[in-house]
C-alpha positions in Angstrom: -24.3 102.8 -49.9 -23.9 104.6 -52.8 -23.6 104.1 -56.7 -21.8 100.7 -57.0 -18.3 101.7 -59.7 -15.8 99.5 -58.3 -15.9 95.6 -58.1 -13.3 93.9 -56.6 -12.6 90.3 -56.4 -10.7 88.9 -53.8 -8.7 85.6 -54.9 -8.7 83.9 -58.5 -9.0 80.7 -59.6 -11.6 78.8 -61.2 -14.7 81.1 -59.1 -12.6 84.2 -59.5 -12.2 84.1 -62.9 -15.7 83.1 -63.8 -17.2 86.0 -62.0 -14.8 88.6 -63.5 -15.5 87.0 -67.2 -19.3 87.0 -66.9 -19.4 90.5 -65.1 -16.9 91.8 -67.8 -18.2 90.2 -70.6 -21.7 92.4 -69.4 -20.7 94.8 -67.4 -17.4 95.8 -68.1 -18.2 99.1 -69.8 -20.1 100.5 -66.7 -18.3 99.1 -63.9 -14.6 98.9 -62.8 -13.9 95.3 -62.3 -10.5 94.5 -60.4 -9.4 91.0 -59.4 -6.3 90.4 -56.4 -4.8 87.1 -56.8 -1.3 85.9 -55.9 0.7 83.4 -57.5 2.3 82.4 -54.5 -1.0 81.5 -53.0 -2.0 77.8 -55.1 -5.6 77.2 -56.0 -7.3 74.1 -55.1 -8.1 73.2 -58.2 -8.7 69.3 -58.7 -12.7 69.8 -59.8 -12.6 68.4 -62.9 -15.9 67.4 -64.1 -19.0 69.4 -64.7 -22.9 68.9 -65.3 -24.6 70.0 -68.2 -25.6 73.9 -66.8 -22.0 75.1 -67.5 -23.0 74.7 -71.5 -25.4 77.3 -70.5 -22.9 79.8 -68.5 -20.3 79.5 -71.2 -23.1 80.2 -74.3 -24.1 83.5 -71.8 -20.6 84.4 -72.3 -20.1 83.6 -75.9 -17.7 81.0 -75.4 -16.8 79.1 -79.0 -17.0 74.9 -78.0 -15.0 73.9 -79.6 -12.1 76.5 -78.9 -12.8 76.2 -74.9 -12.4 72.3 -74.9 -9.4 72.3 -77.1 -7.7 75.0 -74.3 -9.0 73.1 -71.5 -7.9 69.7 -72.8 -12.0 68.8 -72.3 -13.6 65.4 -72.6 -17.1 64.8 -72.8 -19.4 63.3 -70.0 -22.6 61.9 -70.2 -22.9 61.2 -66.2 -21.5 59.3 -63.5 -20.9 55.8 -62.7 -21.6 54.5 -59.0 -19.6 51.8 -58.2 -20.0 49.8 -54.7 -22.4 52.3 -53.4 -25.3 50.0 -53.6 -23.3 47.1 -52.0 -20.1 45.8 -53.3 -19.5 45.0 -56.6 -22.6 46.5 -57.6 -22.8 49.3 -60.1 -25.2 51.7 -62.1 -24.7 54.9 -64.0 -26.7 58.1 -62.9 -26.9 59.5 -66.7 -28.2 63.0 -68.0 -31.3 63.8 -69.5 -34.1 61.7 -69.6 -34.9 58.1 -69.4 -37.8 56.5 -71.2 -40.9 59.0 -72.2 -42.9 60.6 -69.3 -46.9 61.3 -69.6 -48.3 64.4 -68.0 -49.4 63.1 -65.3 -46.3 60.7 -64.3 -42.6 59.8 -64.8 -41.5 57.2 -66.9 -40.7 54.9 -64.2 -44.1 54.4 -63.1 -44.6 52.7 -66.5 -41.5 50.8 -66.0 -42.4 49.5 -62.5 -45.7 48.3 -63.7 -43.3 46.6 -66.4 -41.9 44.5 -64.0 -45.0 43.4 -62.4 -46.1 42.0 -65.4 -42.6 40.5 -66.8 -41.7 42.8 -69.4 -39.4 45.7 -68.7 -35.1 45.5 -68.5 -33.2 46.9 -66.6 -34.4 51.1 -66.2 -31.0 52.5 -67.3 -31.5 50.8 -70.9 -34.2 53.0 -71.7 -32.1 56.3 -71.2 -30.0 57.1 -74.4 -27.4 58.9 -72.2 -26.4 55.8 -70.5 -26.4 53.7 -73.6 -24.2 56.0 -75.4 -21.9 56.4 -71.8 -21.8 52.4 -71.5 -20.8 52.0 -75.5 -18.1 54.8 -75.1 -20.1 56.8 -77.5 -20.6 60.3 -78.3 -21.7 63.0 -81.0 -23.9 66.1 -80.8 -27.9 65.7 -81.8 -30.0 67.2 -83.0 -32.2 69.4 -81.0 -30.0 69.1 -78.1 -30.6 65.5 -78.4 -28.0 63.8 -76.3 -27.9 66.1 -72.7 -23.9 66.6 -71.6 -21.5 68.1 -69.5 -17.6 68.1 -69.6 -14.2 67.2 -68.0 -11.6 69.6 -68.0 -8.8 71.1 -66.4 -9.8 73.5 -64.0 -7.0 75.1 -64.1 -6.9 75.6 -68.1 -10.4 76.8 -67.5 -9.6 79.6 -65.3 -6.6 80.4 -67.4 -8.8 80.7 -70.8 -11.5 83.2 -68.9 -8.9 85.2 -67.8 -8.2 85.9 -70.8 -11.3 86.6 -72.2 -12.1 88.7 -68.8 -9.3 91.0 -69.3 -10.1 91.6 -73.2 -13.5 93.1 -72.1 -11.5 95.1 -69.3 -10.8 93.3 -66.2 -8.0 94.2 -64.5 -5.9 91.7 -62.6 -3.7 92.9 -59.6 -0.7 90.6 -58.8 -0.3 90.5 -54.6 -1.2 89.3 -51.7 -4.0 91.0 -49.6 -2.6 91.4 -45.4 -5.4 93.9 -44.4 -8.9 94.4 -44.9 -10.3 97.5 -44.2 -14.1 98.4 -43.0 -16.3 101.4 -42.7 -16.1 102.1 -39.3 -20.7 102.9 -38.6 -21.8 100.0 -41.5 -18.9 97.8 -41.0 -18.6 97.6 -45.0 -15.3 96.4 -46.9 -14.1 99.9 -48.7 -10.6 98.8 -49.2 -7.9 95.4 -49.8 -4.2 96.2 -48.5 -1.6 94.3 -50.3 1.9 92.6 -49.2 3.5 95.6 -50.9 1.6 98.5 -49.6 -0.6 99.3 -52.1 -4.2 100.0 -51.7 -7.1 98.4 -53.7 -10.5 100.3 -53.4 -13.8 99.2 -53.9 -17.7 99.8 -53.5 -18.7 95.7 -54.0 -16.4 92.7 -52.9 -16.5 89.3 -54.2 -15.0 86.8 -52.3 -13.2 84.0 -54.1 -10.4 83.4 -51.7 -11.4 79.3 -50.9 -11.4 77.9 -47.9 -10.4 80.4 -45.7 -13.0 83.4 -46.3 -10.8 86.4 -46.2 -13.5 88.3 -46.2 -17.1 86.6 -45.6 -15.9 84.9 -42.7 -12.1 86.6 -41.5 -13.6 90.0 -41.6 -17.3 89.8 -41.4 -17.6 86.9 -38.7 -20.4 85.5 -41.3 -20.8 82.0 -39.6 -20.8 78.4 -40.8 -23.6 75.8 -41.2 -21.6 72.4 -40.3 -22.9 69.4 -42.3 -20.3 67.1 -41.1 -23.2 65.1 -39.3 -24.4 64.4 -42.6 -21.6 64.7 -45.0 -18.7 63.1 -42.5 -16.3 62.8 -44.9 -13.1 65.6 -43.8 -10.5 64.9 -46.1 -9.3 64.5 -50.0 -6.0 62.9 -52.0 -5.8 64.3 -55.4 -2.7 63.2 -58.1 -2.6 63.5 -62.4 -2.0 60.5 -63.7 -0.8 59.7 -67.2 -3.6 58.5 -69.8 -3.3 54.8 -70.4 -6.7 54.0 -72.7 -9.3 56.6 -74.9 -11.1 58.5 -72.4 -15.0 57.5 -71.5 -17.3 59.8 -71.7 -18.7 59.6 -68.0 -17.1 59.8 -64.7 -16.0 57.0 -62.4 -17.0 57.4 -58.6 -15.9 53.9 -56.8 -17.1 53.8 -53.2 -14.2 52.2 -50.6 -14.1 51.3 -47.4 -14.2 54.8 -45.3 -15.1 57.2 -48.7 -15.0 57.4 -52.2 -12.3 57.5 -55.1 -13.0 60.0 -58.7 -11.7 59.0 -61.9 -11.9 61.6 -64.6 -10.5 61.5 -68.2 -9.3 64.1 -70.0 -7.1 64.6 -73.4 -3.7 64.4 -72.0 -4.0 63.0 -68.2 -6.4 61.5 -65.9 -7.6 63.1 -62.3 -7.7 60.8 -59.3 -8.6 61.4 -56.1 -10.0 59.6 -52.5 -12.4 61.2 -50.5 -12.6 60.0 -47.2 -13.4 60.3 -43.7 -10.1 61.3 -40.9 -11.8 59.5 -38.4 -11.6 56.2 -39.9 -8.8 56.3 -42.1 -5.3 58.3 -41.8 -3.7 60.4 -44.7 -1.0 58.0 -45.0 -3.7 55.1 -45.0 -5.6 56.6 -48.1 -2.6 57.7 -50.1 -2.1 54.1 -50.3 -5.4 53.2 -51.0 -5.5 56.0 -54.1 -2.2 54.9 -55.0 -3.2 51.2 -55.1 -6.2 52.0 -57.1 -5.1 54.2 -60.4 -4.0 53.4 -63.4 -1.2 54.8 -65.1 2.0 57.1 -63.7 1.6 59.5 -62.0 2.5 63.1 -62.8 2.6 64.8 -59.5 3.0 63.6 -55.7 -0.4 63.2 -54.3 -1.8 66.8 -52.5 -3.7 66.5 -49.1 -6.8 68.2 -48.9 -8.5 69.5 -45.6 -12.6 70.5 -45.5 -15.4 70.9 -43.8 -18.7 70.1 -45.2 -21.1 73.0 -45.0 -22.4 76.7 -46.3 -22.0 80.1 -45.1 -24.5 81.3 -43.1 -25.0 84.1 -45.4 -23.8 83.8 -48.9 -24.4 87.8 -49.3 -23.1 89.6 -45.8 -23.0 93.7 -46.2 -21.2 94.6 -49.1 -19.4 91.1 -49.7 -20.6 88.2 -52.1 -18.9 84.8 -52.0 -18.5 82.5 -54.0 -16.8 78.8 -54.5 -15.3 77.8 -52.2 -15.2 80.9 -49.6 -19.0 80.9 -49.9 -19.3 76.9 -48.2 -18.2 73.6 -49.3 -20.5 70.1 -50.7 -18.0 67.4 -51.9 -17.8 67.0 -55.5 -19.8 63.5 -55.6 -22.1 65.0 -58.0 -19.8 67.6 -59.6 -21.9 70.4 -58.3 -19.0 72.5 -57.5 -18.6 74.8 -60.9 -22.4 75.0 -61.1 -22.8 76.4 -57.2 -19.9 78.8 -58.5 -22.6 80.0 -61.7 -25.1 79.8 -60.1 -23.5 82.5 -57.4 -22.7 84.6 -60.4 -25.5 84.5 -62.2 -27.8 85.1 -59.4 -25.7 88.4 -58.8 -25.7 89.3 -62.3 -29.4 89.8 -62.0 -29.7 91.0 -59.0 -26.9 93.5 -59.5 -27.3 96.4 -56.5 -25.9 98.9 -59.1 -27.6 101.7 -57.1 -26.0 100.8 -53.7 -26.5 97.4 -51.8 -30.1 96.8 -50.4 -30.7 94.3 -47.6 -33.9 92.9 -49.3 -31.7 92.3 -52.4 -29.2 90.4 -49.8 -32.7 88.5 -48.2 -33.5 87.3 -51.6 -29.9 86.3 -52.9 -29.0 84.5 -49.6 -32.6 82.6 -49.9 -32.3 81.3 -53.1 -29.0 80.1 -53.0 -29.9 78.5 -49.3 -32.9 76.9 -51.3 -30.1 75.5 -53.9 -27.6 74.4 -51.9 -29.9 72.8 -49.5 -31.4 70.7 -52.6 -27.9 69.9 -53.7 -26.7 68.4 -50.1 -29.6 66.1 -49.4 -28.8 64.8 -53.1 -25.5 63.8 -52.1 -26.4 62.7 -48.4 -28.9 60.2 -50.3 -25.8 58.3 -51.9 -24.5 57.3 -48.5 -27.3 57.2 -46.6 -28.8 54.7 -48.7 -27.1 51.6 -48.8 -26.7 48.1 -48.0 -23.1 48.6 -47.3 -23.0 47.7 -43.1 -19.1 46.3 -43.7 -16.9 48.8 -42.1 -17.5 51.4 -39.5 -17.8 54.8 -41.6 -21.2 52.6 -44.4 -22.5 51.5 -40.6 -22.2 55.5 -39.7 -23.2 56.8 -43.0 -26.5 54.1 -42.9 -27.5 54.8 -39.6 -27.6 58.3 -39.1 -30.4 60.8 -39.1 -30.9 62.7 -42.4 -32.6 65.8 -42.7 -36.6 66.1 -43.1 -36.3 67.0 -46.8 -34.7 64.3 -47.4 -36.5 61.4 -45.8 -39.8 63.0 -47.1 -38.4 62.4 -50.8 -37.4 59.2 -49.9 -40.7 58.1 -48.4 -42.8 59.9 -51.0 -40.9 57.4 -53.7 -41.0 54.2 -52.0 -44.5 54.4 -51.3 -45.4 55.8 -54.7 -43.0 56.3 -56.8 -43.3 59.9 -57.4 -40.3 62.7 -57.5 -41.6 66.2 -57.2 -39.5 68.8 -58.6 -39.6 71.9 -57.1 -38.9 75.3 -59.4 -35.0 76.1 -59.8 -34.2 73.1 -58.4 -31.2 71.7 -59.6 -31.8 67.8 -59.7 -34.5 66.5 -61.7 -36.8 63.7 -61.4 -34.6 61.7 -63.7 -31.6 62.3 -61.1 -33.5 61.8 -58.1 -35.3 58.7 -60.3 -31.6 56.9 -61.2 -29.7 57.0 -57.8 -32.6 55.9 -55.7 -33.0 53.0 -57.6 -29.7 52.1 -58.0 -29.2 53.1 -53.9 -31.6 49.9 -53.8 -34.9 51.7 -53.4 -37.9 50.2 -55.1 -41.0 51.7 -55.6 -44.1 49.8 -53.7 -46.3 50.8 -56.5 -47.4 52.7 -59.5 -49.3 55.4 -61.1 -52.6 54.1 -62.4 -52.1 55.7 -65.5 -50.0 52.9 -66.3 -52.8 50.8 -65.7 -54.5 52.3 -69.0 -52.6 50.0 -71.2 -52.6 46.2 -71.5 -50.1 44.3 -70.9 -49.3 43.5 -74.5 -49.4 47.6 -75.1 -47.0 48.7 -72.4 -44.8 45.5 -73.6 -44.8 47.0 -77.1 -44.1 50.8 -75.6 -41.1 49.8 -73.2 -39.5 47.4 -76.4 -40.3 50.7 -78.3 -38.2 53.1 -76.2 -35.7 50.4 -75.8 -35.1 49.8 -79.5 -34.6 53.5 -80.0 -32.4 54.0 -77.8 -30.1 51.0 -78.4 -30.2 51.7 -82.1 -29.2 55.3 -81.5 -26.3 54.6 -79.2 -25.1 52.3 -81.6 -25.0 54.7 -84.9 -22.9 57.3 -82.7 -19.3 57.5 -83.2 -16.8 56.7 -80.5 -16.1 59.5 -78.1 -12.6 59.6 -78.8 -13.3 59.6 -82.8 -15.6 62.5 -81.9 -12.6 64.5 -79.8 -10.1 63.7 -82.4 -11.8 65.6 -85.2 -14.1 67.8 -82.9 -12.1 69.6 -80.4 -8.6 67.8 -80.2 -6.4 69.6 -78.4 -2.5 70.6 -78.9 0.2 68.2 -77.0 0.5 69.2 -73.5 
């Protein structure tokens, strides 16, 4: 291919707005960016909590915090509480940043676990300032990025408020719906997107944000799907707004039910709900009720039905098309990591931009990487149901006795025997993560790091009250999260 001039995205929405603000905000002055989008065609749109990389996508862009949290009607999260995954009525908060202090040579936890032996460590989540501050309904910024953070928001605000800033840097949006996609007829290329109206949109690179459907990675390229449905059985999601009844908290709320899972996320002016949960064990009608029966507050809207499968593209990056959300495969937002595949996408293609023409070894590379990512980010989730003590209905007995990949069960060995986490390079979940929900899935670590032998008994007693102290006295001198969004980043009535 030639010179790449022309970029057209194909769909809007959160991951088509994103890619046409980053590649404007950068590229805007050499390339023509165009973005199709209909308004007759809805967004999905109910992915309303984050994880602390978007503060580094939006600080790329030069996004103001406080102005993009007043637009989006943003709340602050400091992680995400697991309720009745463990077992029922059990409960423990996977937190950002760091817990405790690590040495060189080992995590934290290996001190900790030697700290039970020997009768003097609480409860691990009591040495991570995060979850302090999360549990207190606490929040201000540190120092020295001090406290780690992500946000909630409205996804559709969000996409909204890049829009914006995309088509000030010269983005162009084209209102219409796209009926024909036409290809090179020797390379099988996308040159050109025909709209409902007859017009004609040209292009040299295509980005495909059209969701579920992939208009053009899968429609017109035939790409192929990796099913995870094996793993990741759950098929099927209720979403409904409901109206705030309390201050928001700074985390999420994932509640575990009887064939899935139910999100609670707090923003300025509403709440998001939803149930995620598996067809084969419970029907919509079935889970409406259940979501219904669960939320607090009225509702806003009638509930929406959502259909998925679990899974990836087989190639992210096919010819001259790059997908992304959505359209480029699908991981259920247990962890949030929806927006973050989305920028990831981006920001992988911002660096690897085939402004000379597209080269397959640029397509090898993107489409490894991002298999590398995704890959990390589905065992991840696959570990919260996988294990459990649950065994009380069908879809726990399913989720407990299935196979998981080899990844995974090597991670989950490699800790129970010995406590270790291994992060590998660009890998999104750290030790911490991998650290918080395997202990609070009920795995305990058979030993320790002899490191931790080093100090006596009285010393590693002094160093675990130390952290603990500092941790408890910091969460305590912050100010309430909702004091902090009032004079912060409050936003106008809705």
């Amino acid at each position: 291919m030639n010179k790449i001039n022309r970029v057209v995205i194909a769909g809007g929405g959160t991951a088509g707005w994103m890619a046409a603000a980053a590649m404007a905000k950068v590229l805007g002055k050499a390339v023509d960016i165009q973005l199709v989008e209909s308004d007759v065609i809805g967004t999905v749109g109910v992915g309303e909590a984050t994880i602390p990389t978007l503060l580094t996508y939006n600080r790329l862009l030069g996004i103001n915090e406080r102005e993009f949290m007043a637009a989006t009607q943003a709340t602050f999260k400091l992680g995400i509480e697991f309720e009745n995954w463990k077992e029922k009525n059990h409960s423990y908060i996977h937190a950002f940043g760091i817990t405790g202090k690590d040495h060189w040579t080992a995590g934290f936890q290996h001190f900790w676990r030697r700290g039970l032996d020997v009768g003097c460590a609480s409860d691990y989540g009591e040495y991570c300032l995060e979850l302090s501050a999360a549990q207190k309904g606490r929040f201000a910024h540190l120092n020295e990025n001090g406290l780690n953070y992500a946000y909630h928001l409205d996804a559709s605000l969000y996409a909204k408020f890049l829009r914006t800033m995309a088509e000030a840097h010269g983005a162009k949006r084209i209102e219409g719906k796209i009926v024909d996609v036409t290809q090179n007829g020797e390379s099988g290329y996308v040159t050109a997107l025909t709209l409902d109206d007859g017009r004609v949109v040209e292009g040299d690179l295509f980005v495909d944000c059209s969701g579920f459907r992939g208009l053009l990675i899968e429609e017109t390229l035939h790409t192929g799907y990796e099913d995870w449905t094996h793993w990741l059985p759950c098929d099927s999601a209720i979403a409904v707004q409901t109206e705030s009844v309390s201050e928001p908290i700074p985390y999420t709320r994932s509640i575990a039910h009887d064939s899935g899972w139910q999100w609670r996320i707090p923003l300025q002016h509403r709440t998001g709900n939803g149930l995620v949960f598996c067809s084969r064990y419970q029907s919509d009608d079935d889970a409406i009720k259940t979501l219904m029966d669960n939320i607090e507050g009225k509702p806003l809207v009638d509930p929406r039905v959502l259909k998925f499968r679990t899974g990836t593209r087989r190639k992210h990056w096919n010819r001259n098309v790059v997908s992304l959300g959505l359209a480029s495969g699908f991981i259920e937002p247990l962890e949030s990591t929806s927006i973050h595949l989305i920028q990831r996408g981006i920001l992988r293609l911002m660096r690897m931009f085939p402004s000379d023409g597209v080269k397959q070894s640029d397509i090898d590379e993107f489409n490894a990487q991002t298999k590398f990512e995704t890959d990390g980010v589905r065992d991840f989730i696959i570990l919260h149901y996988h294990v459990t003590d649950r065994r009380d209905t069908p879809f726990w007995r399913q989720c407990a006795g299935m196979d998981i990949p080899d990844s995974l069960q090597h991670r989950i060995d490699l800790f129970r025997e010995t406590g270790r986490v291994f992060k590998m390079s660009d890998e999104l979940f750290a030790e911490n993560s991998w650290t918080q929900v395997m202990l609070g899935q009920g795995i305990m670590p058979e030993g320790h790091h002899p490191v931790a032998d080093v100090m006596s008994e009285e010393e590693l007693a002094r160093f675990l009250d130390h952290v603990k102290t500092n941790v408890e006295r910091a969460a305590s001198s912050l100010p309430t999260h909702q004091q902090y969004i009032e004079r912060y980043c409050k936003a106008a009535a809705m």
